[in-house]
C-alpha positions as CSV (number, residue, x, y, z in Angstrom):
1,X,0.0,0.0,0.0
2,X,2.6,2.2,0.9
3,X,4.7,1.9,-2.7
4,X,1.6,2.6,-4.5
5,X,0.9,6.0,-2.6
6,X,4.5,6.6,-2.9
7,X,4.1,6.0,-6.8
8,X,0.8,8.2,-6.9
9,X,3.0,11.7,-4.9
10,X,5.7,10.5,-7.6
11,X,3.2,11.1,-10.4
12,X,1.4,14.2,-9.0
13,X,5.0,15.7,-8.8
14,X,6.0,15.2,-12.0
15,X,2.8,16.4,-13.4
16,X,3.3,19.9,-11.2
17,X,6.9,20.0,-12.8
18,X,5.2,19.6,-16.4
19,X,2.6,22.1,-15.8
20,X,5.1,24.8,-14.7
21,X,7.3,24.2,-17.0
22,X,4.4,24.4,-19.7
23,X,2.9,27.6,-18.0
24,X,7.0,29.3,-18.1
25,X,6.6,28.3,-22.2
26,X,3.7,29.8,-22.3
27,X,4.6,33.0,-20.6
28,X,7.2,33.4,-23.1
29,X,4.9,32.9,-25.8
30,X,2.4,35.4,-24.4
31,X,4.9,37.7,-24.6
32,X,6.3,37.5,-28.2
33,X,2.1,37.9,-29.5
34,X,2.1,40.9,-27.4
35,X,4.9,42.3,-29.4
36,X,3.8,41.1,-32.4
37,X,0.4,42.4,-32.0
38,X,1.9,45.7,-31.0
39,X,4.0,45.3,-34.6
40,X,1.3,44.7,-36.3
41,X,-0.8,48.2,-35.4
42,X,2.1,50.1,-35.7
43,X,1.9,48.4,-39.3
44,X,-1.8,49.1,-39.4
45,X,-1.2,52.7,-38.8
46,X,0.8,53.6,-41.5
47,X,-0.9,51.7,-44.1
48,X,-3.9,54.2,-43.5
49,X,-1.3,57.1,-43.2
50,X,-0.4,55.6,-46.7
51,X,-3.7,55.4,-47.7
52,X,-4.9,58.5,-46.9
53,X,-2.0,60.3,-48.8
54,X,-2.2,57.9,-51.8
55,X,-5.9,59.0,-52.1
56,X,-5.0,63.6,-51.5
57,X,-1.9,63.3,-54.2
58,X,-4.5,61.4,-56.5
59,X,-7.0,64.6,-56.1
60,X,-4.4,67.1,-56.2
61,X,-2.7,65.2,-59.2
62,X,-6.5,65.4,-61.4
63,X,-7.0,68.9,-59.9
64,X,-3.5,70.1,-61.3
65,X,-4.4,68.3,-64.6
66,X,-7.7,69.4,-65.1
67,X,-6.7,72.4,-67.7
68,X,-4.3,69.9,-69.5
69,X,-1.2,71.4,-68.2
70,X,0.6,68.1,-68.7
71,X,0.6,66.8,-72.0
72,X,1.7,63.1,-72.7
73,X,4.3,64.0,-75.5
74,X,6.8,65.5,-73.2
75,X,8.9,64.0,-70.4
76,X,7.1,66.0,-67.7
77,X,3.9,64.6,-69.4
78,X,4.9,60.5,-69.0
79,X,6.5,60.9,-65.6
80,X,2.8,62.9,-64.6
81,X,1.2,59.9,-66.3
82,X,3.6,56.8,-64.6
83,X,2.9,58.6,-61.1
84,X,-0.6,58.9,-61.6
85,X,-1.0,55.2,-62.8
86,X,0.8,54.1,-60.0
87,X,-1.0,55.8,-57.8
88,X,-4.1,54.5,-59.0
89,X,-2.5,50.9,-59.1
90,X,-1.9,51.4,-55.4
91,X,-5.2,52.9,-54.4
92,X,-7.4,50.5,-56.1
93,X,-5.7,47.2,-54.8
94,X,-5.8,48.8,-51.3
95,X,-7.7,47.1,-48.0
96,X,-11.0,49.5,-48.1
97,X,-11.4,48.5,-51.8
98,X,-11.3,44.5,-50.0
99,X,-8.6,43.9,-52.6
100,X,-10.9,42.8,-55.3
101,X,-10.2,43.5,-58.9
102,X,-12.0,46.1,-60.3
103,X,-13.2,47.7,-63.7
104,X,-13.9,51.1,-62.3
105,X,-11.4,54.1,-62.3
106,X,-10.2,55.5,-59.6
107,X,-12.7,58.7,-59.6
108,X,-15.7,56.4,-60.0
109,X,-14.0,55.2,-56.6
110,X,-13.6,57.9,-55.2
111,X,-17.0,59.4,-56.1
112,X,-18.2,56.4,-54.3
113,X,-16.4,56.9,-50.7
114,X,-17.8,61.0,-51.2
């Protein structure tokens, strides 16, 4: 009787051993999501300050063009036209559009958030 209650505190100390051990794992791992979390809205947070100025350099970009000032057959003309593609590129594969491919422009977009 005595080597089986002997074998039963042998077992209940080797299961407090595992959970302590497991809980000091844990704590570890606890602590790297909390960083990563914290990582991840920093990241958050400059997507939308990304965001934000993708979509005012898009409005000042059509407002500056609206008279035609930059005309495609010059150099100032295809680097205004590259920048503004790209900008659109980057605005309509964004987050808020839920990164679905589109068929509408950008100012159909924009229209739409107005």
């Amino acid at each position: 009787m005595e080597i089986i209650l002997y074998i039963l505190i042998a077992i209940l100390i080797l299961e407090a051993i595992a959970i302590a051990f497991y809980a000091y794992i844990n704590r570890g791992k606890n602590k790297l999501i909390a960083e990563l979390l914290e990582a991840n809205n920093e990241y958050d947070d400059w997507i939308v300050k990304i965001k934000i100025k993708l979509k005012d350099s898009y409005e000042n970009m059509t407002e500056i063009d609206k008279l035609g000032a930059f005309e495609a057959d010059d150099e100032v003309g295809e680097t205004f036209k590259t920048i503004y593609e790209i900008i659109e590129e980057l605005y309509l594969s964004s987050e808020d559009n839920f990164m679905e491919k589109t068929d509408k422009t950008i100012d159909e977009i924009l229209e739409e958030d107005e």
